[in-house]
Short mmCIF file of the C-alpha atoms (twelve columns), coordinates in Angstrom:
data_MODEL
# 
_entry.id   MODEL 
# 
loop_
_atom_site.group_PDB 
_atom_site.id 
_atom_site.type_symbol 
_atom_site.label_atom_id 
_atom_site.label_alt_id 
_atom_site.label_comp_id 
_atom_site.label_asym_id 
_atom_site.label_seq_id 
_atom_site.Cartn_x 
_atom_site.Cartn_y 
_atom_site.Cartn_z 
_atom_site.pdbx_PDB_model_num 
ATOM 1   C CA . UNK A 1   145.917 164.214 105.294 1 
ATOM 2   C CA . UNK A 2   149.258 162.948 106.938 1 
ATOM 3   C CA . UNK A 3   150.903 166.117 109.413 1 
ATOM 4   C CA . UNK A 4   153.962 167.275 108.121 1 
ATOM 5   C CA . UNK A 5   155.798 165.625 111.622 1 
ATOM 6   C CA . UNK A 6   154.620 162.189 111.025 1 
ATOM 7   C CA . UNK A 7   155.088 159.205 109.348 1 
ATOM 8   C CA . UNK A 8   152.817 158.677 106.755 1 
ATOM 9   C CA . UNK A 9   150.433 155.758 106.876 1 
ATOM 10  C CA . UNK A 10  148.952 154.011 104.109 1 
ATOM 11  C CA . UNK A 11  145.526 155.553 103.404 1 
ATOM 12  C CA . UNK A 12  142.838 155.130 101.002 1 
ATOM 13  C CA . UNK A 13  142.036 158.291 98.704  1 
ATOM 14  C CA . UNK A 14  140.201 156.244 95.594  1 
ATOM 15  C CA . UNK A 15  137.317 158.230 94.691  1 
ATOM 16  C CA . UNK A 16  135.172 158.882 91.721  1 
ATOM 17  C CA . UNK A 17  137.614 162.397 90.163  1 
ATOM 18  C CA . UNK A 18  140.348 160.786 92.572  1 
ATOM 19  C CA . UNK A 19  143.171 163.345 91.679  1 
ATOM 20  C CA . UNK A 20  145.982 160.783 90.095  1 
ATOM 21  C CA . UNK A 21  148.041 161.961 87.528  1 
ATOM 22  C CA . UNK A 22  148.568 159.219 84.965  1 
ATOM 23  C CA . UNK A 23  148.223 155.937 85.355  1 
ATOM 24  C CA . UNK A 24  148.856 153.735 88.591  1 
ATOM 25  C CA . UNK A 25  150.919 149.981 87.854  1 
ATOM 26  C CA . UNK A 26  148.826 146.966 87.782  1 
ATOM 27  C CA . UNK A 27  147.997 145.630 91.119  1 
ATOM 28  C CA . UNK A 28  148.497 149.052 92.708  1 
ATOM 29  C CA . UNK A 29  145.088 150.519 94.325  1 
ATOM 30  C CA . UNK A 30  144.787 153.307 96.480  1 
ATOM 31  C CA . UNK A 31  145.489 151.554 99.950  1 
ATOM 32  C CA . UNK A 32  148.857 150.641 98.354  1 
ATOM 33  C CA . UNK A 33  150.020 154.183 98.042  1 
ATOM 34  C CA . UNK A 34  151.487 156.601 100.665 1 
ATOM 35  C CA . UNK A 35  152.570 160.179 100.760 1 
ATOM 36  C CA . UNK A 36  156.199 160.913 99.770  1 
ATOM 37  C CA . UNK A 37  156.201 164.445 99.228  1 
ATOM 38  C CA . UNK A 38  154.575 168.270 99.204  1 
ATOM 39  C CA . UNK A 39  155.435 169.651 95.874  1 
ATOM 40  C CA . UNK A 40  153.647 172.738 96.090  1 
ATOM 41  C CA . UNK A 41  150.934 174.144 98.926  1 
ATOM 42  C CA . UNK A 42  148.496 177.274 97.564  1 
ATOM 43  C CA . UNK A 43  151.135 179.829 97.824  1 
ATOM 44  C CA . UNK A 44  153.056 178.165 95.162  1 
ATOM 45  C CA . UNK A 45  149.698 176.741 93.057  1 
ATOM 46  C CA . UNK A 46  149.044 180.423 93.058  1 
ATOM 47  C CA . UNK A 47  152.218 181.849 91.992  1 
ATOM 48  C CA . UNK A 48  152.647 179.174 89.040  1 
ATOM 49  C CA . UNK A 49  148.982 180.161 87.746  1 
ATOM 50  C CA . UNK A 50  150.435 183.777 87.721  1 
ATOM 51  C CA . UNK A 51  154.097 182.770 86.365  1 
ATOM 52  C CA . UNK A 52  152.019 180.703 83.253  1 
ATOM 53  C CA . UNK A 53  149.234 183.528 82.862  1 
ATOM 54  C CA . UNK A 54  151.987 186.391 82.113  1 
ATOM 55  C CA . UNK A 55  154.032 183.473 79.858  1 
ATOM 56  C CA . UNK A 56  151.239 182.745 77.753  1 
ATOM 57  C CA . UNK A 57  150.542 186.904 77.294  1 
ATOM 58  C CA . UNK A 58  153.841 187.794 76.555  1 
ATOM 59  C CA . UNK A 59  154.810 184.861 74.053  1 
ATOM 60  C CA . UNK A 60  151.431 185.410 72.240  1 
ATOM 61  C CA . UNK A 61  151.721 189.388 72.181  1 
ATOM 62  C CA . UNK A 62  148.632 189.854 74.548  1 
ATOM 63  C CA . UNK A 63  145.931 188.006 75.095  1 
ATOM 64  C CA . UNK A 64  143.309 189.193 72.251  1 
ATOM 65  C CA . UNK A 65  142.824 185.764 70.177  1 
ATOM 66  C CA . UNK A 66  144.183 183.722 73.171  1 
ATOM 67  C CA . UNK A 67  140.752 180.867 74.091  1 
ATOM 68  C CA . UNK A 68  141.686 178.635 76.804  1 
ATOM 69  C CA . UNK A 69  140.372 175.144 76.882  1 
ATOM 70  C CA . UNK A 70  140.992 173.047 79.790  1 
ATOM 71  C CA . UNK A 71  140.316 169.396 79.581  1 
ATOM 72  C CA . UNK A 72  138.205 167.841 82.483  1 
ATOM 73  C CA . UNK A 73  138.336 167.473 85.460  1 
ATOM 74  C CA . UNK A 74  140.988 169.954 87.179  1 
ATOM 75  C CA . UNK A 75  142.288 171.454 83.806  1 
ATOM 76  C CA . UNK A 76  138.827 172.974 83.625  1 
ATOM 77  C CA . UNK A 77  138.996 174.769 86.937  1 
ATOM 78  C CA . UNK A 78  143.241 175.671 86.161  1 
ATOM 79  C CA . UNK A 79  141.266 177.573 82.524  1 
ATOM 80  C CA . UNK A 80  139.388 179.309 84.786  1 
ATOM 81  C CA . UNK A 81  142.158 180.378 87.064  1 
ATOM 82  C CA . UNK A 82  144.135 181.204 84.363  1 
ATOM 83  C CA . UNK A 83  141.327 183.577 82.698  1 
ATOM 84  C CA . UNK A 84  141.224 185.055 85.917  1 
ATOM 85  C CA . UNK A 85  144.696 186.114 86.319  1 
ATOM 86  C CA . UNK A 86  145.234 187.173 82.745  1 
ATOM 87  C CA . UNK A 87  141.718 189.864 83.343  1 
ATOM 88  C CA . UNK A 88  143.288 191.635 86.500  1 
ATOM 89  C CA . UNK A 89  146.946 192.333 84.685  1 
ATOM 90  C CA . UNK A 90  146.206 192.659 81.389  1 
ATOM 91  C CA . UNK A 91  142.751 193.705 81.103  1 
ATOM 92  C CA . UNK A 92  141.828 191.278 79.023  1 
ATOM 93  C CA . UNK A 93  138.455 188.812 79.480  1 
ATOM 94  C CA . UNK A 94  140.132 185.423 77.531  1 
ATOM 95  C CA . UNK A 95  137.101 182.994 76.735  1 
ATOM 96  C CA . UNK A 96  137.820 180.112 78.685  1 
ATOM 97  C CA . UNK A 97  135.701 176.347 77.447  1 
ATOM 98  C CA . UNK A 98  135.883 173.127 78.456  1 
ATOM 99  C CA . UNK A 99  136.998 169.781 76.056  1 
ATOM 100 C CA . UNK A 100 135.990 165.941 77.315  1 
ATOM 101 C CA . UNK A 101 138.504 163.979 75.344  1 
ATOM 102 C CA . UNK A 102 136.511 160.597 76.100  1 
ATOM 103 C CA . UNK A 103 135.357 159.641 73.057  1 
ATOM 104 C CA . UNK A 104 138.988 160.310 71.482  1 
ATOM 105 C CA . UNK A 105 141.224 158.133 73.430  1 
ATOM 106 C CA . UNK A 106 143.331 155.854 71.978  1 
ATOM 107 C CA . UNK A 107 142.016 152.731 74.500  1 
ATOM 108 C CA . UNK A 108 138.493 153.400 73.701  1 
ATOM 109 C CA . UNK A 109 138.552 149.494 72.963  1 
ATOM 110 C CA . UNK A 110 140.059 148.709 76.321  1 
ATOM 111 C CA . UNK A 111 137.637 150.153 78.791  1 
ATOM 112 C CA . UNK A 112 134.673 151.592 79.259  1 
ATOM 113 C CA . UNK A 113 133.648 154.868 77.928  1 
ATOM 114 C CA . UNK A 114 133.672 157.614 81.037  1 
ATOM 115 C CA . UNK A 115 132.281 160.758 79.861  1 
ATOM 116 C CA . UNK A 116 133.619 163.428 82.334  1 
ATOM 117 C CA . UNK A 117 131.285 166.443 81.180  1 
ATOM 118 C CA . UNK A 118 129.928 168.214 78.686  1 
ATOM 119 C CA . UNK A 119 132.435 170.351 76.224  1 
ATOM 120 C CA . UNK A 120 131.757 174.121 76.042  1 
ATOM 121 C CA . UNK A 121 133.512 176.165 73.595  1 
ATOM 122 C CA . UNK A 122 132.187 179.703 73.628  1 
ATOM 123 C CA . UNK A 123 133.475 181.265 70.475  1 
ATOM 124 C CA . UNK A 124 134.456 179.760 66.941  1 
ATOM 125 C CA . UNK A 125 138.069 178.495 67.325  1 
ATOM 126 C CA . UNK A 126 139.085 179.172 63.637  1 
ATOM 127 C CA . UNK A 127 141.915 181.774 63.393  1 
ATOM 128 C CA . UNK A 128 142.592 181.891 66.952  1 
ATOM 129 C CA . UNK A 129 145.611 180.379 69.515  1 
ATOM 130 C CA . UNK A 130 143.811 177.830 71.470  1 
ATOM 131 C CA . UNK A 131 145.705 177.083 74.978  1 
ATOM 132 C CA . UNK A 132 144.927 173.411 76.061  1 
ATOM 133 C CA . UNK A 133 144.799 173.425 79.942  1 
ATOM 134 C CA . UNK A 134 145.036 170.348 81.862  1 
ATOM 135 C CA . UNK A 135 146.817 169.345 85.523  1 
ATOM 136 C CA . UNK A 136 149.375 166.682 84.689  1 
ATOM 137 C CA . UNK A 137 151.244 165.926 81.823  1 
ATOM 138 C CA . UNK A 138 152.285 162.312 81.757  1 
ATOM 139 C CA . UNK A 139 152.269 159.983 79.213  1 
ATOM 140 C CA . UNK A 140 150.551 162.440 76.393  1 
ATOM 141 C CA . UNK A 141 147.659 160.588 75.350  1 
ATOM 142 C CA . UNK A 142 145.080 162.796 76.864  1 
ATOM 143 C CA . UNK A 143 146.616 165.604 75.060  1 
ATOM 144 C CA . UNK A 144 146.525 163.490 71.851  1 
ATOM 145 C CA . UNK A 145 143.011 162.778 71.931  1 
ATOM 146 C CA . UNK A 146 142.253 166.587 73.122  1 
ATOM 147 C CA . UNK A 147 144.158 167.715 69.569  1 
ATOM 148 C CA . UNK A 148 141.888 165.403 67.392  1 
ATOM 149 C CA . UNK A 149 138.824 166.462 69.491  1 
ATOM 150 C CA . UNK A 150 139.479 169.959 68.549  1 
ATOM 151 C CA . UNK A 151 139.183 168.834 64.987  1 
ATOM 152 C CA . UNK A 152 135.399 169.412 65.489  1 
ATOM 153 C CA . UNK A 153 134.986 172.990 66.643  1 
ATOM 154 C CA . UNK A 154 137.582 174.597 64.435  1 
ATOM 155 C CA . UNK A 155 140.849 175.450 62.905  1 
ATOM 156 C CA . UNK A 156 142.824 177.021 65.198  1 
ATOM 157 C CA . UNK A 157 145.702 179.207 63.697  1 
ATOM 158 C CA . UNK A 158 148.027 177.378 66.402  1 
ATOM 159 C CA . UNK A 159 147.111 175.069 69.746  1 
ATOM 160 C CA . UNK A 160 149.668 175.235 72.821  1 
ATOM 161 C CA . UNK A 161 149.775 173.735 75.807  1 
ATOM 162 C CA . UNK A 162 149.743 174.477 79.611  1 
ATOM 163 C CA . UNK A 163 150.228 171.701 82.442  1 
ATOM 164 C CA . UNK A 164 150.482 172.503 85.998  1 
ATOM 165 C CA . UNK A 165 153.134 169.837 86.416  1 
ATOM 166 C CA . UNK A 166 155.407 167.902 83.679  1 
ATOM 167 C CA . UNK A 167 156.098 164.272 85.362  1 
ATOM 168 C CA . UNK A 168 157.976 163.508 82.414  1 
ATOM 169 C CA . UNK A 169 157.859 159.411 80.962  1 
ATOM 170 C CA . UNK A 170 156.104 160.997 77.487  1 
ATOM 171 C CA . UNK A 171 154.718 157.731 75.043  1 
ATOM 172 C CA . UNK A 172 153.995 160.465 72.261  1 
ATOM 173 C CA . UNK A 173 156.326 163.188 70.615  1 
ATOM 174 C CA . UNK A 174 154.473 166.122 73.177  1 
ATOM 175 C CA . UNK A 175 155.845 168.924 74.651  1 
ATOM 176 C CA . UNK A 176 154.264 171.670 76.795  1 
ATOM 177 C CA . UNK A 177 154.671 175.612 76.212  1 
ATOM 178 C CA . UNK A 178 153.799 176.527 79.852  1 
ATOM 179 C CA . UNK A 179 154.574 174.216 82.950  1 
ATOM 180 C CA . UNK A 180 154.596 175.411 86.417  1 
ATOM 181 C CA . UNK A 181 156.736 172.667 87.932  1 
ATOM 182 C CA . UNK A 182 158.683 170.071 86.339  1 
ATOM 183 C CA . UNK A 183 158.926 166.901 88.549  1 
ATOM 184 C CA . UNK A 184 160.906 163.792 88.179  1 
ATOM 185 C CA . UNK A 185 158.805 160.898 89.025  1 
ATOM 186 C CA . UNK A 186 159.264 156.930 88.933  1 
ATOM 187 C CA . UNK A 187 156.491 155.549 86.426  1 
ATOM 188 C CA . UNK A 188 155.016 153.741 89.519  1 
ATOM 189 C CA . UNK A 189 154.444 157.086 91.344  1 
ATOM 190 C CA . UNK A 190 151.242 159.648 91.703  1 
ATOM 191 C CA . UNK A 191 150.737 163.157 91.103  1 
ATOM 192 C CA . UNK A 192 147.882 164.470 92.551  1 
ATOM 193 C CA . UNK A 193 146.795 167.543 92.133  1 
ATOM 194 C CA . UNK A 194 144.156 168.908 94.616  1 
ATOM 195 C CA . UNK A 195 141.598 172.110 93.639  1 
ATOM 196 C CA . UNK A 196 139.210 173.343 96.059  1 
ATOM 197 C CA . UNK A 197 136.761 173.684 93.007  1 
ATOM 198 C CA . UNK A 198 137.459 170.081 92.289  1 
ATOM 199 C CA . UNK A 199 138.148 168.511 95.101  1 
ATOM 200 C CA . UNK A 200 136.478 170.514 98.271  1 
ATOM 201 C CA . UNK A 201 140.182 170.797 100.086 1 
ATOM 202 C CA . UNK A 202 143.033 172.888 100.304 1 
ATOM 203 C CA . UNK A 203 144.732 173.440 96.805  1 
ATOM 204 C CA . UNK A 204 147.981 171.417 96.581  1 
ATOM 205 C CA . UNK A 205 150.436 169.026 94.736  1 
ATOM 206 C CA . UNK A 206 151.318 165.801 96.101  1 
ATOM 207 C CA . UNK A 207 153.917 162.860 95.175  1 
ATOM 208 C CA . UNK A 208 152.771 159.576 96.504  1 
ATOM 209 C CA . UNK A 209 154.328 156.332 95.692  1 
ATOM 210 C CA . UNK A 210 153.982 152.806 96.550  1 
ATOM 211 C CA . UNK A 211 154.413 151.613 99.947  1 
ATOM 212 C CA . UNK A 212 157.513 149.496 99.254  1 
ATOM 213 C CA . UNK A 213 158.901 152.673 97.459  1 
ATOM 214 C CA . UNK A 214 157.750 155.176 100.199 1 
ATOM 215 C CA . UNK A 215 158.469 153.010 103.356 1 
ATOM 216 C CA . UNK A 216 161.015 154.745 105.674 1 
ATOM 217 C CA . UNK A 217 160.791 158.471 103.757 1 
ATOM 218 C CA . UNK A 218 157.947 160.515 105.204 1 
ATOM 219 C CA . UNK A 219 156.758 164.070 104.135 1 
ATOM 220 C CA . UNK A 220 158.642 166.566 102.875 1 
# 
């Protein structure tokens, strides 16, 4: 990972799970992309788990028929986080699943069919506020797919949803409840969001654009 004194180089991060949010322009791969900016380090991963754990309490009046569902890959492990924080403040254990929109995406047709993992739901969703977790929210198709997948393991009395990061550039009339950062972006940009459950590194958000874009700028 570029120091936060240097120049950033072009480097290749492409990886099976490579944390991108949204998609990257055709013609744009991995070597093609350098580091413009630190958005958050752990300190401030962990304080906007806390800030969206006590939102999601208070606007729901405790957490007692709150299920979080986080959509793979890092919206799984954010669930968990999230479960976490909610059990040491408000006493609460919050089942916490696990939804693979795959087989409900919209360009099924276009591409191969990537399964990420198996989804785990442990209690009937019917009557209950279901929390959709997932890392990025960009262009609002994964949500999309994640409502009609729900279809199948109940009928929630409402759904919400809670993004680490709104990059704005929405396709679909979506909106999140919680967000921990909003961030302006250029369509051609990344946001990468990096878990140590996911991704074996220190936790952190990242802005990386192109190199014609990023030439000249450098870490912030």
């Amino acid at each position: 990972m570029p120091r936060r004194d240097a120049q950033p180089e072009p480097v290749s991060t492409a990886a099976p799970g490579d944390p991108v949010g949204g998609r990257r322009p055709s013609g744009v791969g991995a070597t093609d992309m350098v580091l413009r900016t630190r958005v958050l380090d752990a300190d401030g991963l962990r304080r906007a788990h806390t800030r969206i754990a006590h939102e999601i309490v208070e606007h729901n009046r405790g957490a007692t028929d709150v299920v979080l569902v986080g959509l793979y890959t890092r919206g799984v492990a954010i669930a968990r986080r999230l479960a976490a924080a909610i059990a040491a403040f408000e006493g609460v254990e919050v089942p916490t699943g696990a939804l693979d929109v795959a087989f409900f995406r919209d360009d099924i047709a276009l591409r191969p069919v990537q399964p990420a993992g198996p989804t785990e739901v442990p209690v009937d969703l019917t009557g209950r506020v279901v929390v959709l977790v997932d890392d990025v929210l960009f262009t609002g198709r994964t949500v999309r797919a994640a409502l009609d997948a729900l279809t199948e393991l109940g009928r929630p009395r409402a759904v919400q949803l809670a993004v680490l990061v709104d990059r704005g550039h929405r396709e679909l009339p979506i909106r999140a409840d919680y967000v921990g950062k909003n961030l302006p972006t250029a369509e051609a940009e990344d946001v990468r969001v990096r878990l140590r459950e996911t991704d074996d590194t220190d936790d952190g958000i990242e802005l990386w654009a192109p190199v014609a874009a990023g030439a000249g700028g450098g870490a912030t």
